[in-house]
C-alpha positions as YAML, in Angstrom:
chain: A
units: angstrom
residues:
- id: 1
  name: UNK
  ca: [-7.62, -20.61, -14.84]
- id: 2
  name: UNK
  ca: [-7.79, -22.62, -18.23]
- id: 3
  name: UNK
  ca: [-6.92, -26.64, -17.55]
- id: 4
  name: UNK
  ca: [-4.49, -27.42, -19.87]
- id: 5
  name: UNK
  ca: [-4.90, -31.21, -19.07]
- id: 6
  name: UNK
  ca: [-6.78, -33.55, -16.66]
- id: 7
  name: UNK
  ca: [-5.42, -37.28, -16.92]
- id: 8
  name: UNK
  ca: [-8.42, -38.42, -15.20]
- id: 9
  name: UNK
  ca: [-10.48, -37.71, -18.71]
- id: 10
  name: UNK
  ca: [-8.32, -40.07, -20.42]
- id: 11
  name: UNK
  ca: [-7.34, -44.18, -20.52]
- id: 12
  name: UNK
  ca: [-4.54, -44.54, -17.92]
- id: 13
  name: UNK
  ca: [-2.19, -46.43, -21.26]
- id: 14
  name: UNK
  ca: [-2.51, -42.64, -22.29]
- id: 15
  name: UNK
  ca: [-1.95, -40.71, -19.38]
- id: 16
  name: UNK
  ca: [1.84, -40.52, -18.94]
- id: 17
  name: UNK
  ca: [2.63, -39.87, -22.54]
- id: 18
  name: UNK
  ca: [0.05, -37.39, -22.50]
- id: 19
  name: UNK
  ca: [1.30, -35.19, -19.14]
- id: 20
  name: UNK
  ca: [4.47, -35.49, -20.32]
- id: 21
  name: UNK
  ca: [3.54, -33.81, -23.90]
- id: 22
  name: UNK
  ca: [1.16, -30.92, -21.78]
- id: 23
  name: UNK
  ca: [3.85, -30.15, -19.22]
- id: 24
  name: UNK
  ca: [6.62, -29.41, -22.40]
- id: 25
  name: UNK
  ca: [4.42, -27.05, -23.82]
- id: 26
  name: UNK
  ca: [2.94, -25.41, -20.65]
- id: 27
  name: UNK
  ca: [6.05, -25.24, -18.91]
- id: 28
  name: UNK
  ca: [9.10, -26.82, -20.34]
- id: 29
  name: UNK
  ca: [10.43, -29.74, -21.97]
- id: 30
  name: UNK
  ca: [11.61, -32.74, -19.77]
- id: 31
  name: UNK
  ca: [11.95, -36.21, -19.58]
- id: 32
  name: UNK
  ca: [9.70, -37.89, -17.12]
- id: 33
  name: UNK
  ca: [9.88, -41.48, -14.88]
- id: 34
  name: UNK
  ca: [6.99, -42.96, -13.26]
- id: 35
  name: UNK
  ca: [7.22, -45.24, -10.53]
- id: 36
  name: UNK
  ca: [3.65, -46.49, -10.89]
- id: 37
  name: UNK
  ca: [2.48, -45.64, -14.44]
- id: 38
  name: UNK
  ca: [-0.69, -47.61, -14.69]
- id: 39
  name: UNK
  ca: [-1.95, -45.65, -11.51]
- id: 40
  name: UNK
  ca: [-0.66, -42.07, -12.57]
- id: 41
  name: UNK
  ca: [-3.23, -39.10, -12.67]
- id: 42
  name: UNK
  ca: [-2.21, -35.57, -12.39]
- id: 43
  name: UNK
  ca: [-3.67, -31.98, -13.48]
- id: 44
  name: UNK
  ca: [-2.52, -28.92, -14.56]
- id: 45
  name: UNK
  ca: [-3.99, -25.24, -15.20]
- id: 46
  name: UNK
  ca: [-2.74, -22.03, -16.22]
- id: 47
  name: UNK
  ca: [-3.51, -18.16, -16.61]
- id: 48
  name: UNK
  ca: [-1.47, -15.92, -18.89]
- id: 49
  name: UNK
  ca: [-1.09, -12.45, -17.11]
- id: 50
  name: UNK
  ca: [1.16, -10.90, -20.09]
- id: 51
  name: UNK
  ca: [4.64, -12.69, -20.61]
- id: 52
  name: UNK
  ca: [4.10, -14.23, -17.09]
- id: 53
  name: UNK
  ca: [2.16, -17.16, -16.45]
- id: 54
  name: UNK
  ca: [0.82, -19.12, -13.00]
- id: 55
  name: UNK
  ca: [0.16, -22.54, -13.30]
- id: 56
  name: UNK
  ca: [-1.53, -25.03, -10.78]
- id: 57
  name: UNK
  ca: [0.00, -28.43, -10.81]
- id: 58
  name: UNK
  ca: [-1.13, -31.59, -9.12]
- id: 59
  name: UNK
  ca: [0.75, -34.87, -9.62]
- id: 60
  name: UNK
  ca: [1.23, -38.30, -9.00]
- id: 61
  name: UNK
  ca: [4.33, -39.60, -7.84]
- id: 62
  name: UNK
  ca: [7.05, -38.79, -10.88]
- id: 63
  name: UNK
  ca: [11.06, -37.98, -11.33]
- id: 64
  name: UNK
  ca: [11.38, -35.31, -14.18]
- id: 65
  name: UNK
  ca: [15.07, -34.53, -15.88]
- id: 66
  name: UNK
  ca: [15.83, -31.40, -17.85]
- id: 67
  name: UNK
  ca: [19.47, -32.65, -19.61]
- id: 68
  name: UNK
  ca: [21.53, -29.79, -21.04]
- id: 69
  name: UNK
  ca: [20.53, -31.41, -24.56]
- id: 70
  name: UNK
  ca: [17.01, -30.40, -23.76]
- id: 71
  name: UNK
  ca: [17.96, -26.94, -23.14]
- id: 72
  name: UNK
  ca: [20.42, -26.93, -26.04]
- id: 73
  name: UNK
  ca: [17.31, -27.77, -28.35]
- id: 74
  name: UNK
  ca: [14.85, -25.57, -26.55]
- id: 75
  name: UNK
  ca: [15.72, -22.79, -23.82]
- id: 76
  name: UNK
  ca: [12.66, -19.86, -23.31]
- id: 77
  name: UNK
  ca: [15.13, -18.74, -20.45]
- id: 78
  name: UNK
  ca: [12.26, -18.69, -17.45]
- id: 79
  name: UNK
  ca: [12.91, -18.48, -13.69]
- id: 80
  name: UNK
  ca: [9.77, -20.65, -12.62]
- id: 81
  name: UNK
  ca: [8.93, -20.42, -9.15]
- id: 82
  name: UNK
  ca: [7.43, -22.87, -7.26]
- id: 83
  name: UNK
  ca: [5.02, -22.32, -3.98]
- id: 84
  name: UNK
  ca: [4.39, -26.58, -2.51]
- id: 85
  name: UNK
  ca: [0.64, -26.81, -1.57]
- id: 86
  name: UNK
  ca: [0.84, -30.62, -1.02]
- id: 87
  name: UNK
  ca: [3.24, -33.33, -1.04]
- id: 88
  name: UNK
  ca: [7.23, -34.25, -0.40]
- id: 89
  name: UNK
  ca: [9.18, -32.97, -3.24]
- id: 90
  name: UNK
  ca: [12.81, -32.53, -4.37]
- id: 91
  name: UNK
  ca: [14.84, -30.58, -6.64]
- id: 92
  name: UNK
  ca: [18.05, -30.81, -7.87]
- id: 93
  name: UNK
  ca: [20.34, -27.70, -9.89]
- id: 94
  name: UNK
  ca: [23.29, -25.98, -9.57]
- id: 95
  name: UNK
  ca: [25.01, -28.22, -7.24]
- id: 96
  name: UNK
  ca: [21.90, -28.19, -4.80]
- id: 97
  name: UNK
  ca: [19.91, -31.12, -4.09]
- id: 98
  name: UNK
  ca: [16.48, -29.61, -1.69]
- id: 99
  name: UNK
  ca: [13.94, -31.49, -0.22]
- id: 100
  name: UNK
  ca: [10.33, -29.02, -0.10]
- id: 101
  name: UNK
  ca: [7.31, -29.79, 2.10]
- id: 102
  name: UNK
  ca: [3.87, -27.86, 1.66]
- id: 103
  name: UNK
  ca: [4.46, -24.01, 2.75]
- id: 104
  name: UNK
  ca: [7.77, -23.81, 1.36]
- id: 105
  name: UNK
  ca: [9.32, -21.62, -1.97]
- id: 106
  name: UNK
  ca: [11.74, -23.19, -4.42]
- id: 107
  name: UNK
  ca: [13.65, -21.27, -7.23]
- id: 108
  name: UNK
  ca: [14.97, -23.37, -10.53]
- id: 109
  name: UNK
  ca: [16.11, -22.01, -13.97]
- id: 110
  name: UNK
  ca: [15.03, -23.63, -17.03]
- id: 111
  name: UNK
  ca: [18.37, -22.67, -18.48]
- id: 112
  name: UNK
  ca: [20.54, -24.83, -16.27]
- id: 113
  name: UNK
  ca: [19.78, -28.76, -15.83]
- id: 114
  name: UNK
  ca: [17.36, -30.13, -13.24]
- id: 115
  name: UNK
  ca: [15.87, -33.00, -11.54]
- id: 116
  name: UNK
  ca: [12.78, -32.70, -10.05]
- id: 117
  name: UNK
  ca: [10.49, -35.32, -8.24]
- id: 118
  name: UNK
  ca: [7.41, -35.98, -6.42]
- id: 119
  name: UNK
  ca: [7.70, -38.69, -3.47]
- id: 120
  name: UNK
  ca: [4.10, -38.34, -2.21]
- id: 121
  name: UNK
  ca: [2.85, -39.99, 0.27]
- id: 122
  name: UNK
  ca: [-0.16, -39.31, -2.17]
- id: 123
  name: UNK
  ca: [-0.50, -36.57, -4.60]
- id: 124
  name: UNK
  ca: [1.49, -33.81, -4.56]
- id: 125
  name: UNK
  ca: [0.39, -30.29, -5.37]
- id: 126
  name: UNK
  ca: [2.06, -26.79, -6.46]
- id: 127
  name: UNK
  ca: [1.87, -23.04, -7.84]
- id: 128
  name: UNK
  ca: [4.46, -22.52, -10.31]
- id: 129
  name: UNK
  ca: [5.04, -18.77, -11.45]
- id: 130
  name: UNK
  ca: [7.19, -18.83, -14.80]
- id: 131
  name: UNK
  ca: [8.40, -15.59, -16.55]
- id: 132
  name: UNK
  ca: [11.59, -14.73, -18.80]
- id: 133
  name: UNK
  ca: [14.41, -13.74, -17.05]
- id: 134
  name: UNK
  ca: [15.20, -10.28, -18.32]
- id: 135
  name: UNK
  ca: [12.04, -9.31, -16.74]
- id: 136
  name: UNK
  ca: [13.64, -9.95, -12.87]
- id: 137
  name: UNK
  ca: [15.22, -6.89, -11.39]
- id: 138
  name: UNK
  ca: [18.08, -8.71, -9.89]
- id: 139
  name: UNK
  ca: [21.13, -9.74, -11.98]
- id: 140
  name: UNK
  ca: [21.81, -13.29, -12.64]
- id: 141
  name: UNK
  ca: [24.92, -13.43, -9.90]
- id: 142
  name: UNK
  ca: [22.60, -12.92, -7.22]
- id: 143
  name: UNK
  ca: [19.82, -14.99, -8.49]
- id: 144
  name: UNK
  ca: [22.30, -17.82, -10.01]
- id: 145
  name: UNK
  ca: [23.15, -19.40, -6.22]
- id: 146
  name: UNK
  ca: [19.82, -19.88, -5.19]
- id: 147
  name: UNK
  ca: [19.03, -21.51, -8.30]
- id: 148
  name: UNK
  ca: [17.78, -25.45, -6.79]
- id: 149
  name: UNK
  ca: [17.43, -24.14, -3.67]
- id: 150
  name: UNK
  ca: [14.37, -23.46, -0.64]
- id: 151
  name: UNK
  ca: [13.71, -19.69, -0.23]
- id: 152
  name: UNK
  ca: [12.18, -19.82, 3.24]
- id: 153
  name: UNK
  ca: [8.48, -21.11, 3.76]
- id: 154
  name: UNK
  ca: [5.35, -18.92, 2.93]
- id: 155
  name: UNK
  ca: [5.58, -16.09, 6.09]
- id: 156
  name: UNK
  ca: [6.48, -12.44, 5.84]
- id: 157
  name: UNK
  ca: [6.79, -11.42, 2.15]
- id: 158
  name: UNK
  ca: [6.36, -14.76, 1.09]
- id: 159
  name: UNK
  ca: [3.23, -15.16, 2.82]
- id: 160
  name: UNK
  ca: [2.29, -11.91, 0.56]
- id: 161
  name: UNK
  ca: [3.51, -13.65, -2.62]
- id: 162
  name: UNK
  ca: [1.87, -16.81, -1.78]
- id: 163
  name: UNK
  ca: [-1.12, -15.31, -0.82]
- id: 164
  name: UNK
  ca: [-1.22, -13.33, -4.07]
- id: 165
  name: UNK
  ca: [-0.80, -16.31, -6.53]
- id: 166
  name: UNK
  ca: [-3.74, -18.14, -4.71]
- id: 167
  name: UNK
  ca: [-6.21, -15.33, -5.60]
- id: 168
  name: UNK
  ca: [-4.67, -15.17, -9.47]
- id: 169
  name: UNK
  ca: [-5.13, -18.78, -9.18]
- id: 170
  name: UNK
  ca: [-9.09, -18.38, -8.06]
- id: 171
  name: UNK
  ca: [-9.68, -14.94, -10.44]
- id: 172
  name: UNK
  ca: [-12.40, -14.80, -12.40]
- id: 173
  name: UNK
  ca: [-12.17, -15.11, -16.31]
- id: 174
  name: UNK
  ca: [-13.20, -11.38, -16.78]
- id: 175
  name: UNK
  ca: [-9.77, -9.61, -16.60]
- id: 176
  name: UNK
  ca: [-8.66, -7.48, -19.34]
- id: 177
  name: UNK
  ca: [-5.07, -7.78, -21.11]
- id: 178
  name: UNK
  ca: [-4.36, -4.64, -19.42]
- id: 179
  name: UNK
  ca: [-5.04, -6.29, -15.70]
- id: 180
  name: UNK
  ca: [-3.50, -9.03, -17.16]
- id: 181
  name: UNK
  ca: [-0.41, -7.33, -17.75]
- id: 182
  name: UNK
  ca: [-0.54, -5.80, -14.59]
- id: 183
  name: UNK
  ca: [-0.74, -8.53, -11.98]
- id: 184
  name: UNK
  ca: [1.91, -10.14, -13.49]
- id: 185
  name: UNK
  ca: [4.20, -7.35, -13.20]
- id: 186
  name: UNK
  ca: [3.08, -7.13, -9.60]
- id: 187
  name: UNK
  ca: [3.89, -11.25, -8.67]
- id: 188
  name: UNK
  ca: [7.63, -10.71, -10.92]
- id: 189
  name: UNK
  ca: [8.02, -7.84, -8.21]
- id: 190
  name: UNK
  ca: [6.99, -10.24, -5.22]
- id: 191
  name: UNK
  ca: [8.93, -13.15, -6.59]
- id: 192
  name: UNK
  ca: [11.75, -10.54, -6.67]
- id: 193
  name: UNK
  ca: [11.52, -9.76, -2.70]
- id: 194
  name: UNK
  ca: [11.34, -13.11, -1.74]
- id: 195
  name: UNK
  ca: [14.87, -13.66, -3.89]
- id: 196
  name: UNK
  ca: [15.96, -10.83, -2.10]
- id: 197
  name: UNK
  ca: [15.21, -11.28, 1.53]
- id: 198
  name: UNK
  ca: [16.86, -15.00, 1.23]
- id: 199
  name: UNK
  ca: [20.27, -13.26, 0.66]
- id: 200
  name: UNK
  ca: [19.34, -10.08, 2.75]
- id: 201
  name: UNK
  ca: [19.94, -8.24, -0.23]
- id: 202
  name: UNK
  ca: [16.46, -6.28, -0.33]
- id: 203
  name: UNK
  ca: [18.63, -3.32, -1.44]
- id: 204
  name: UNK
  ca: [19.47, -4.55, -4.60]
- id: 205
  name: UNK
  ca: [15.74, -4.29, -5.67]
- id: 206
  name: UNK
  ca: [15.43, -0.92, -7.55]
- id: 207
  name: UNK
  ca: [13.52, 1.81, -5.66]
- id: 208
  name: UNK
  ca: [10.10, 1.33, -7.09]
- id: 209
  name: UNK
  ca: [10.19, -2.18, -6.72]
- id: 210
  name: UNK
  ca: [11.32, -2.13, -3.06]
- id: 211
  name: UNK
  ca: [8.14, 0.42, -2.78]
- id: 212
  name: UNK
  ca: [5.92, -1.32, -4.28]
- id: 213
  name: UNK
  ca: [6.22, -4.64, -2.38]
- id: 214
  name: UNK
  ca: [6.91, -2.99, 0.79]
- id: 215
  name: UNK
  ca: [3.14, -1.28, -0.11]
- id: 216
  name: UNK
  ca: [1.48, -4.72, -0.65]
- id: 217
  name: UNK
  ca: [3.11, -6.15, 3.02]
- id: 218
  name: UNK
  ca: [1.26, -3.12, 4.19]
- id: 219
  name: UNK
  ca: [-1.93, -3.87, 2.97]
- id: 220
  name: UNK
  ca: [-1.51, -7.63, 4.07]
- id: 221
  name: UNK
  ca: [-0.47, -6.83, 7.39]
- id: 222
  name: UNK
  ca: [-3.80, -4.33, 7.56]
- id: 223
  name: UNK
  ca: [-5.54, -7.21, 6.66]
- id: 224
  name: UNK
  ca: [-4.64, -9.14, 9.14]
- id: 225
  name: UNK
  ca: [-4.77, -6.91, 11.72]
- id: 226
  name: UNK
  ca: [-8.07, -5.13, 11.45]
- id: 227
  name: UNK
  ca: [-9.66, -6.55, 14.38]
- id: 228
  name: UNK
  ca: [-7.26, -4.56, 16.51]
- id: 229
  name: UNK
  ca: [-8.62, -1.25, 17.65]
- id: 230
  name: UNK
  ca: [-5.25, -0.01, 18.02]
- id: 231
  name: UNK
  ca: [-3.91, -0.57, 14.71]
- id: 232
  name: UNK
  ca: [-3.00, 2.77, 13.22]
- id: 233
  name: UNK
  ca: [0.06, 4.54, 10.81]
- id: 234
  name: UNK
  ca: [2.65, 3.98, 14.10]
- id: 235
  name: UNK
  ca: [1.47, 0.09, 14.83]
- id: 236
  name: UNK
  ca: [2.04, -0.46, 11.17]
- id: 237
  name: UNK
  ca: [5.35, 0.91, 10.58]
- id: 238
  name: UNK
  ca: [6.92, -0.24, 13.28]
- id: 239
  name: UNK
  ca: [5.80, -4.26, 12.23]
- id: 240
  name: UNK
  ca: [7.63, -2.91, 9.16]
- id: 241
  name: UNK
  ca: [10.53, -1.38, 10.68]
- id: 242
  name: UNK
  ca: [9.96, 1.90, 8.97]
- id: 243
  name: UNK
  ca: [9.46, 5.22, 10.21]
- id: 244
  name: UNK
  ca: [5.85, 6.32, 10.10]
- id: 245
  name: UNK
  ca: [7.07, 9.62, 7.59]
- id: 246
  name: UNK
  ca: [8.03, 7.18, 5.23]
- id: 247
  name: UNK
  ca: [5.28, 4.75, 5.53]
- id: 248
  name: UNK
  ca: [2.86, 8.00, 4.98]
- id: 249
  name: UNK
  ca: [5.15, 8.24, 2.02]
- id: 250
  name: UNK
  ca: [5.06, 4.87, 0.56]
- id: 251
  name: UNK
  ca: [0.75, 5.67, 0.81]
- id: 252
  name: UNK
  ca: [0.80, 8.62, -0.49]
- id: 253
  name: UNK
  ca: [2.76, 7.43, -3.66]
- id: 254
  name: UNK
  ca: [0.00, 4.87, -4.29]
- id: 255
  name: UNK
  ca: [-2.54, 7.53, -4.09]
- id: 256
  name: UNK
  ca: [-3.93, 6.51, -0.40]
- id: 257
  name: UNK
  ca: [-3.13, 7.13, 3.05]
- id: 258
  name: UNK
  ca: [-2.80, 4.41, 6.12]
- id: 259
  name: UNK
  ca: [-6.22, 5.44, 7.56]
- id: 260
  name: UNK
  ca: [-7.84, 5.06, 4.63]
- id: 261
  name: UNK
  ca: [-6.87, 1.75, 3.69]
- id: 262
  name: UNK
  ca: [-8.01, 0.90, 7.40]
- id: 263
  name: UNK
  ca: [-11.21, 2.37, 7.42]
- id: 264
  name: UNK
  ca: [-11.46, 0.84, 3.89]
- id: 265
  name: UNK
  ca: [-10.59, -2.76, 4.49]
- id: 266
  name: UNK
  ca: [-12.76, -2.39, 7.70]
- id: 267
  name: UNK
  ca: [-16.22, -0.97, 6.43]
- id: 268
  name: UNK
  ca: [-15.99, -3.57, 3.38]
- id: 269
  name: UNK
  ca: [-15.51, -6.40, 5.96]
- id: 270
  name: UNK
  ca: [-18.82, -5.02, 7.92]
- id: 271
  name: UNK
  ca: [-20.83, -4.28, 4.74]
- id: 272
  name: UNK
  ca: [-20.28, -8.07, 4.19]
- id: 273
  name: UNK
  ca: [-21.45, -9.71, 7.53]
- id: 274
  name: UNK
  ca: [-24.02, -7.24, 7.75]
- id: 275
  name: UNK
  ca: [-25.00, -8.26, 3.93]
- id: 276
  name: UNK
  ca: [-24.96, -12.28, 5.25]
- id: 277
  name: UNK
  ca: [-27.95, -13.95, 6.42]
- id: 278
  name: UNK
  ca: [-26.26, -16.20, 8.41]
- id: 279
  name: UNK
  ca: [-25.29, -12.92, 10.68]
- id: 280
  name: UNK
  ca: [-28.83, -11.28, 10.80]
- id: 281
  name: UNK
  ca: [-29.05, -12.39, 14.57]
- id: 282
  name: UNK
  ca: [-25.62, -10.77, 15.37]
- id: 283
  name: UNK
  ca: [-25.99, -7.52, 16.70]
- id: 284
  name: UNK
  ca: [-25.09, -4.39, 14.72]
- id: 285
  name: UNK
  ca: [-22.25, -3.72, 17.17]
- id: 286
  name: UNK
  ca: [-21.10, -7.15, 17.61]
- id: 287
  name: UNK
  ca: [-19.90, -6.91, 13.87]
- id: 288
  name: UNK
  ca: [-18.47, -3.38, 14.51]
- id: 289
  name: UNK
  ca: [-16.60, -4.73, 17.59]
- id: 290
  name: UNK
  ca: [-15.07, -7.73, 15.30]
- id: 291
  name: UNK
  ca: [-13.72, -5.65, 13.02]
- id: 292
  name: UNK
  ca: [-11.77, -2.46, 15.00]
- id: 293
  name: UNK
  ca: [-15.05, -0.78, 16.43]
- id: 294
  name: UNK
  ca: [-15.16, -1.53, 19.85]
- id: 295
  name: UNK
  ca: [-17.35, 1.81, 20.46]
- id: 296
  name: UNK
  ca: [-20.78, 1.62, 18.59]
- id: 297
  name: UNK
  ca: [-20.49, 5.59, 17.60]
- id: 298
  name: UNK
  ca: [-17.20, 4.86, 16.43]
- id: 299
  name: UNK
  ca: [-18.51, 2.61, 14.18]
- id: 300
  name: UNK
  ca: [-21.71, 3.87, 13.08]
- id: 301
  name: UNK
  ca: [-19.62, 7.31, 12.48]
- id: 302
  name: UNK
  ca: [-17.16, 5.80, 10.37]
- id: 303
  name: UNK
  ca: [-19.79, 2.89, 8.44]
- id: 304
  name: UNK
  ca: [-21.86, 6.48, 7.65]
- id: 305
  name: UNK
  ca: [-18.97, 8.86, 6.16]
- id: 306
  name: UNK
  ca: [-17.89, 5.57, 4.08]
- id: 307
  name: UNK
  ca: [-21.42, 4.62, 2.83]
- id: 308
  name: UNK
  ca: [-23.88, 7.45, 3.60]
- id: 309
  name: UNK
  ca: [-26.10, 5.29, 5.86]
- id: 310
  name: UNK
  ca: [-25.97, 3.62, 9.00]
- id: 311
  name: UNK
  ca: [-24.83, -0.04, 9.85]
- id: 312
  name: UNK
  ca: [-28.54, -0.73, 10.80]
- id: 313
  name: UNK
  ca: [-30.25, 0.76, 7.57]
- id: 314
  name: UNK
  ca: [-27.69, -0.94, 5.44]
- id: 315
  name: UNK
  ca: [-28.54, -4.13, 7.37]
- id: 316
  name: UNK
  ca: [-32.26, -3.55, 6.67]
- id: 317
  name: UNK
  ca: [-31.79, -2.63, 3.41]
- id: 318
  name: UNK
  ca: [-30.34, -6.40, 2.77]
- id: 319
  name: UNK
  ca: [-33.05, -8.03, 4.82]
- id: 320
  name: UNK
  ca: [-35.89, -6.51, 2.71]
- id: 321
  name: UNK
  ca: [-34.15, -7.78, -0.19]
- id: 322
  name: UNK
  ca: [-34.00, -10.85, 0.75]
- id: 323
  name: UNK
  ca: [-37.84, -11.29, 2.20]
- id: 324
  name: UNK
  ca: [-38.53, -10.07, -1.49]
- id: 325
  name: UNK
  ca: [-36.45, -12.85, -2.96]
...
């Protein structure tokens, strides 16, 4: 992520009038209050992915307005999301007033008026994912009353969304426009199942959006689950509520099947701690075991028709580089 400001470079007279002048142009134009202004520091950075963008925001304590004449003078009509990392904070819109703590979602409109604030104790901390409106697949009457309002904390799909915006957050510099472009289509189709699921109205998603988050709680649920030698396509779907037909199809439209994205997620977690020096001592089965391989054969079968060598020779392979480091 670029940073678009760090107080802490600058004289604390010029710190205030400077955050306030970053955060109008990186996100949108407010009015700001600070409680303690001689001690204020906060911090933001950002990452374009296409018409989206994800910023990371840390803060002082601070009240911030967005009047209607604000809006009437400059509206770029954003839903901006907001995931809490740190920090009591409030927002007020649409006839809501919500109090967040860390873990929790929020939802505000940059076309309606808003008070936000950070009470502290200390600094407070957040992701905010900001994209134009039109590019939501929900219409405004759903979205509208949730406007100012909590949308569960960070578990089930939003543990996938939140999850997601902390690795965009830690990406490296090196993605194209065209990745670019993708991911953030990907996080406007997350932010749009975590609007959904807070009104039970998943089915007003369209079809391939409903797929393709459903297909990313797959994966994360794999992920999580890949120490468990009995996770397979009928564990899976039925943590999803889905048949196991349909969760082959969901796969199969993404050009994969369940096993694969097992074995997959499993044999790149072993190539690691075999890879780590710190593990060299761990036996070659003790890593299997960890991972969903509770039978050495099992393991060394399924390492082999992934890699074309063994668990042991790839270990090897690793140590000899090193000793020639």
């Amino acid at each position: 992520m670029m940073t678009v400001l760090d107080t802490s470079c600058l004289p604390p007279a010029e710190r205030t009038a400077a955050w306030a002048e970053a955060t109008a142009e990186a996100l949108v134009s407010t009015r700001m209050r600070f409680p303690d202004p001689a001690n204020f520091t906060a911090r933001i950075s950002a990452v374009a992915l296409g018409p989206v963008q994800l910023s990371a925001i840390s803060y002082a304590q601070l009240v911030s307005y967005r009047s209607a004449r604000l809006i009437r003078a400059s509206d770029p009509e954003l839903y901006q999301i907001g995931v809490i990392t740190s920090g009591r904070q409030s927002i007020a819109q649409a006839r809501h007033d919500t109090v967040v703590e860390p873990g929790e979602i929020v939802l505000y409109d940059s076309s309606r008026p808003f008070e936000a604030s950070a009470c502290g104790p200390g600094c407070c901390g957040s992701l905010v994912l900001q994209f134009p409106r039109r590019l939501l697949p929900l219409p405004d009457r759903l979205v509208a009353p949730l406007c100012g309002t909590a949308l569960g904390t960070v578990d089930g799909v939003g543990h996938v969304f939140r999850e997601t915006l902390v690795s965009l957050a830690r990406a490296d510099t090196d993605l194209t426009p065209l990745d670019r472009q993708r991911l953030g289509a990907t996080v406007v189709d997350l932010a749009a199942a975590v609007i959904a699921r807070c009104v039970d109205r998943t089915s007003a998603l369209p079809p391939e959006s409903r797929t393709a988050t459903l297909y990313r709680q797959v994966r994360a649920f794999i992920t999580q689950h890949l120490h468990d030698p009995g996770l397979g396509p009928a564990t899976v779907a039925a943590a999803h509520s889905i048949s196991v037909r349909y969760l082959h199809r969901v796969c199969q439209v993404h050009g994969t099947t369940v096993k694969s994205l097992i074995r997959q997620e499993r044999v790149a977690r072993c190539k690691r701690d075999l890879a780590d020096p710190l593990l060299h001592a761990t036996p070659v089965s003790a890593i299997g075991a960890r991972w969903g391989y509770p039978r050495a054969s099992d393991f060394t079968r399924a390492f082999r028709t992934a890699t074309g060598t063994t668990p042991t020779a790839y270990r090897s392979l690793w140590k000899d580089a090193g000793t020639a480091g």
